[in-house]
N, C-alpha and C positions, 0 to 999 in steps of 0.2 A: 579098776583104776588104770589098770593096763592098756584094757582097750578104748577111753579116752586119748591116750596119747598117741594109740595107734592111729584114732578116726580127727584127732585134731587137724594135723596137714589137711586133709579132706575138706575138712570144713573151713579153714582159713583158705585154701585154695577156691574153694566155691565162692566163698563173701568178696574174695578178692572177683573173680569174673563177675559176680551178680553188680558190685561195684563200678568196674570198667563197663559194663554193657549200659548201665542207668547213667554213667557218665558221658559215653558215647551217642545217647539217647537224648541226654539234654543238650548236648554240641550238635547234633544232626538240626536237632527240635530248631535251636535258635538260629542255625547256620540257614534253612530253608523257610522259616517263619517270618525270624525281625534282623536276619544280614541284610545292609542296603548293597544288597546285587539284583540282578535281572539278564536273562538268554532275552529279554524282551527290547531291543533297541535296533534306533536307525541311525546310518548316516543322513544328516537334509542339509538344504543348503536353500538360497532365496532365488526364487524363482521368479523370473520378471516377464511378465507377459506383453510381448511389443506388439501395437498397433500401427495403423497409419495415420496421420491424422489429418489425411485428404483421400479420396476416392479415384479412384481410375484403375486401369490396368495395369498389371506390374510389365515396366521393359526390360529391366534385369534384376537377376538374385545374384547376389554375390559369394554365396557362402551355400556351402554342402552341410548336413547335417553331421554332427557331432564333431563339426569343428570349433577349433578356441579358435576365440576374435576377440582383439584388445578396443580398449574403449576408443570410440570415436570409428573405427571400422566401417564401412559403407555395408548395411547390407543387402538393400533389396531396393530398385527406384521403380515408385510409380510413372505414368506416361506423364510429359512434362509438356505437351505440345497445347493444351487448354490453359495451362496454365502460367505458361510463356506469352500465349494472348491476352490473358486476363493482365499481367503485366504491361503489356504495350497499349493496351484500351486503358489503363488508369492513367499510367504516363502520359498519353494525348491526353487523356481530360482533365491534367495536373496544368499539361500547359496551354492548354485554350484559357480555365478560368484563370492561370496567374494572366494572361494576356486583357482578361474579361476584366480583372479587379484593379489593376495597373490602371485602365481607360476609368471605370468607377472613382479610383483613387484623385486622376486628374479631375476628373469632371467635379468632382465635390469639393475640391480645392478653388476651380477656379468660378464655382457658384458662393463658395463662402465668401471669396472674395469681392464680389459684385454686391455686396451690403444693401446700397439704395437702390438698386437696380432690377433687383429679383425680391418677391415675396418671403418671408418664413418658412411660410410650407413647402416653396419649390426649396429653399435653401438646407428643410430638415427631410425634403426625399431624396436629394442627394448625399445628403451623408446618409442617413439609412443603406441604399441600395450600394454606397460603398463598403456597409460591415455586412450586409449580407454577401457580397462577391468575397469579401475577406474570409466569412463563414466558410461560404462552398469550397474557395481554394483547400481551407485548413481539410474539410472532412474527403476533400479530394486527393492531401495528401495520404490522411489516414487508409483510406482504400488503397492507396498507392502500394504503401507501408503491408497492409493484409493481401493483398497480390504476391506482394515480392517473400511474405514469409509462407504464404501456402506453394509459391513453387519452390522451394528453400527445403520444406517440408515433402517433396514428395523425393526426399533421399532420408532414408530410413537408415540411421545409423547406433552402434552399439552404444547403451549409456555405462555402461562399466566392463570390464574382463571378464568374458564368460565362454560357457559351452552352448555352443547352437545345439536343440533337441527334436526332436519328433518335426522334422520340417516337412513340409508338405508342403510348402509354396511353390508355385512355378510360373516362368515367363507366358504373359497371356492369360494369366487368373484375373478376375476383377475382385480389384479389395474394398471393402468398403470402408469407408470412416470411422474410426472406432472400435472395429471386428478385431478378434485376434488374427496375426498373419504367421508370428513365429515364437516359440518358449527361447527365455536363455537363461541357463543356468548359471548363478554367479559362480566365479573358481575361485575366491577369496571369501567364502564367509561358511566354508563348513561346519557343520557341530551337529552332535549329535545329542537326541531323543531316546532319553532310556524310559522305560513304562514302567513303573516299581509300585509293587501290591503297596495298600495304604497302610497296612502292620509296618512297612517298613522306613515311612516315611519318616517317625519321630528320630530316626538314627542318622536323617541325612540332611545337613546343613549348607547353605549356600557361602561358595567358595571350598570348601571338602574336594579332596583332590580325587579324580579318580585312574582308574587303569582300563583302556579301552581295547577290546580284543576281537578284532574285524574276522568275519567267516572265510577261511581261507589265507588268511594271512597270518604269519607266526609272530610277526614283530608287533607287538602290544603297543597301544599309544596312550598316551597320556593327559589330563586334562583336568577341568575343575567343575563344582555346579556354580550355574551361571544364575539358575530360578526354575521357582519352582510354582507347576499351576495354579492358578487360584479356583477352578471349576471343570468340570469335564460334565457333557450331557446327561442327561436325567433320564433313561429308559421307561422310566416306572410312570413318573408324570406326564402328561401330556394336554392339550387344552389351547383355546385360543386366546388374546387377551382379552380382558373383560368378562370371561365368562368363570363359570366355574373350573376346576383344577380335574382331570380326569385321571382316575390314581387305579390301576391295576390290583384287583379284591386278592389275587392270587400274592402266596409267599411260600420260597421255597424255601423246603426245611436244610439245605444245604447251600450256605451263604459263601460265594466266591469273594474272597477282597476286589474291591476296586482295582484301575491299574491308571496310576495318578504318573501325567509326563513329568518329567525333568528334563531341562535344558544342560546339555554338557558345551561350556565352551573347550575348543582343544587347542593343545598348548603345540608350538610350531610341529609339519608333519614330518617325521622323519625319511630323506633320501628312497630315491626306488618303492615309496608308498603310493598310490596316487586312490585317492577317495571318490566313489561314485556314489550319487544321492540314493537312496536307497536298499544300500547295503545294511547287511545284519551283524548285529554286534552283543557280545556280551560285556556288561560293564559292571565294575564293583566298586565302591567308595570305598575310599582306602580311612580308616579310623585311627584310633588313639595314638599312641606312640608312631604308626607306620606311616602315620598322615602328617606327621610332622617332620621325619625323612624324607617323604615325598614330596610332601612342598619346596623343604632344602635341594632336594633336588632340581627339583623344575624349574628353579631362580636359579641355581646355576645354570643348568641348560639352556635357558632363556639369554644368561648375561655373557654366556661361551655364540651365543650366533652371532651371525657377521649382521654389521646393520644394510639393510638393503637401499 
């Protein structure tokens, strides 16, 4: 009996460890399983690919690469010397036919008016060849009108506040119509793409606050999910339409989860932060109770900014 009481401590001491370690086990278990975190994320932002939308040489670039240019900004002019002409040749042909349809105009006025005097037929080819001179002025205006917006158009300018990127244009390239000439990065529409295994999806909700934690930067930001994918590609299927479905005979015995986007919008950036597309980030959905602090939070912080 004695030396039960001696070996008790012992055994209470052990059940207690085998305890903490199988408790420890199931917190690791769930923290790395079905916590909605992920090391897997990016900063992106929208990416607006500018073209020309007329053809020529370019005569000036206005802008150096990874500069901010606010909307409206001039960035790069095509040669405007064809298209200055095309202008002056519709303008003459604007005012010859108004000169053309003015004479048509009188003339079929003063044939209507001669009743007994002239035919039917002479009296309905005059009015006729007055709504055609009337036609041509119109479609001469129009031409006029696509003159004056193609040389309008060969000044390429910014359609929102952005960062010029990867530029490679220069004075004396020939652009074509259409082609890309320069990327620009919006500065207003950051958010971030976290990649979260599909075990973890059931735990993360649209609008769920999260905590964003930028590689290299100590000051955490803050945010909400904005949505969440509906699809991501199919490795395994493959095939054209209409035909049959081409399905890979192979399966591995060691099934990786999915890694399904989430859309993070982020809440204003905090001073001395500045966001580059493609930065890496760790992010974690804030849950139960702390997600409801954290929300209180971020509507404060929200209602504390100055209005811009």
């Amino acid at each position: 009996m004695r030396s039960f009481w001696i070996l008790l401590p012992r055994v209470v001491a052990t059940l207690l460890l085998v305890g903490l370690a199988v408790v420890a086990a199931l917190h690791l278990f769930d923290y790395y399983q079905a916590s909605p975190w992920t090391r897997d994320a990016r900063v992106r932002t929208e990416l607006i690919r500018l073209t020309s939308d007329v053809a020529g040489f370019v005569s000036e670039v206005r802008v150096k690469d990874n500069q901010l240019v606010h909307q409206g900004d001039l960035l790069f002019v095509v040669d405007k010397s064809r298209y200055a002409l095309a202008v002056a040749d519709a303008e003459a042909n604007v005012a010859r036919l108004t000169l053309t349809q003015a004479q048509k105009a009188r003339d079929a006025h003063r044939t209507q008016r001669l009743d007994q005097m002239v035919s039917q037929a002479a009296r309905e080819q005059s009015l006729s060849e007055a709504q055609v001179a009337a036609a041509e002025l119109q479609q001469a205006k129009v031409a006029l009108q696509q003159a004056e917006l193609n040389l309008a158009r060969t000044e390429v300018r910014a359609p929102s506040d952005g960062y010029v990127t990867n530029l490679s244009l220069h004075v004396g390239d020939y652009q074509q119509a259409g082609s890309p000439a320069l990327a620009l990065l919006s500065a207003k529409e950051f958010y971030v793409v976290g990649y979260f295994e599909e075990t973890k999806l059931p735990r993360i909700r649209v609008g769920d606050p999260v905590e964003i934690r930028l590689m290299g930067i100590a000051q955490p930001l803050t945010g909400e999910v904005s949505s969440i994918a509906s699809g991501i590609q199919d490795d395994v299927q493959s095939g054209s339409q209409g035909d049959l479905a081409d399905v890979s005979p192979t399966f591995e015995w060691v099934r990786l989860a999915q890694r399904i986007p989430v859309r993070i919008r982020l809440d204003p950036i905090p001073a001395g932060v500045r966001l580059v597309a493609g930065q890496t980030a760790s992010v974690t959905v804030v849950e139960g109770d702390a997600a409801s602090q954290a929300q209180a939070g971020n509507q404060a912080v929200s209602a504390a900014q100055p209005a811009q």
